[in-house]
C-alpha positions in Angstrom: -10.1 -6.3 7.2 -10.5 -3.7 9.9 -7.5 -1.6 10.9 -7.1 -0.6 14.0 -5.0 2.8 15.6 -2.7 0.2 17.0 -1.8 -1.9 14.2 0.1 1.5 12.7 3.5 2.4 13.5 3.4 4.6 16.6 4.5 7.7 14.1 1.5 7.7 12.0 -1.0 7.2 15.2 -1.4 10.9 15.6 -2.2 11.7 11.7 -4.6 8.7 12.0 -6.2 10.4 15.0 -6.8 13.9 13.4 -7.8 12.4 10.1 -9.5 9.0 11.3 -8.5 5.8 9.7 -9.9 5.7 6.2 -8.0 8.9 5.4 -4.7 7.5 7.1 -5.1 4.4 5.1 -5.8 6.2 2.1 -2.1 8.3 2.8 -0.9 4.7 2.6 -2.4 3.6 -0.6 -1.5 6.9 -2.3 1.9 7.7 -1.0 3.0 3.9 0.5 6.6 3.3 0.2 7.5 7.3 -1.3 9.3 10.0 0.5 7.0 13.2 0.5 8.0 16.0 2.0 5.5 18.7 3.5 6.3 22.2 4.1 5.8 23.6 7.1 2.9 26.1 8.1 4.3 28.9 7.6 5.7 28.1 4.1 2.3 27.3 2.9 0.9 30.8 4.1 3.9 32.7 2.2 2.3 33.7 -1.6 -1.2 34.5 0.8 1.5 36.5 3.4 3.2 38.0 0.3 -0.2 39.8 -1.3 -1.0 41.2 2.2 2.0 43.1 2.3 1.5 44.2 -0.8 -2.3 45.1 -0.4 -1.1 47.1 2.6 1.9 49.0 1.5 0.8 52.5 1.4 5.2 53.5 -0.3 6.5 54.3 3.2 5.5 51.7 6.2 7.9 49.1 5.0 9.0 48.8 9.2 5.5 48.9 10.3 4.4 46.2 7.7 8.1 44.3 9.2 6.7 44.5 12.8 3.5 43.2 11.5 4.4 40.3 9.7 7.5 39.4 12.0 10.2 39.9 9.4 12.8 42.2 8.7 12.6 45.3 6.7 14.6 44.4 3.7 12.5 41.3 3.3 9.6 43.4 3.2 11.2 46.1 0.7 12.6 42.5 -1.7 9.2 41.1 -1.2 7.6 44.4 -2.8 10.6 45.3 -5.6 9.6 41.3 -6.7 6.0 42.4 -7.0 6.9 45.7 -8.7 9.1 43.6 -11.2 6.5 41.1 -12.1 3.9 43.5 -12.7 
């Protein structure tokens, strides 16, 4: 049976569009029917973020690395005393 952009519910047109209709009908047969949640951009880029910082901290530019990364410094310094304590 061929599918057609129109015959999905207007939400899904645009993930059709990117992916082209096999993929989108193969979301359906996979997750048809189940919730599934996906995080956004930024969360998926977080462990990749989260080496960077740590790759770049030289013990003192915990602002500079804050500016950079657009967060604040004590995120940065937790971010680093996590890595100290797993290593």
């Amino acid at each position: 049976m061929k599918l057609k952009l129109s015959d999905l519910p207007p939400q899904f047109e645009n993930i059709a569009m990117r992916l082209g209709i096999e993929k989108a009908k193969w979301l359906f047969e996979e997750f048809g029917g189940t919730s599934v949640y996906f995080p956004t951009e930024k969360m998926i880029y977080k462990d990749a973020r989260d080496r960077e910082i740590i790759s770049e901290f030289n013990g003192f530019n915990h602002k500079e690395l804050a500016v950079k990364y657009d967060m604040s410094e004590s995120y940065v310094r937790a971010i680093i005393n996590r890595h100290k304590k797993s290593a």
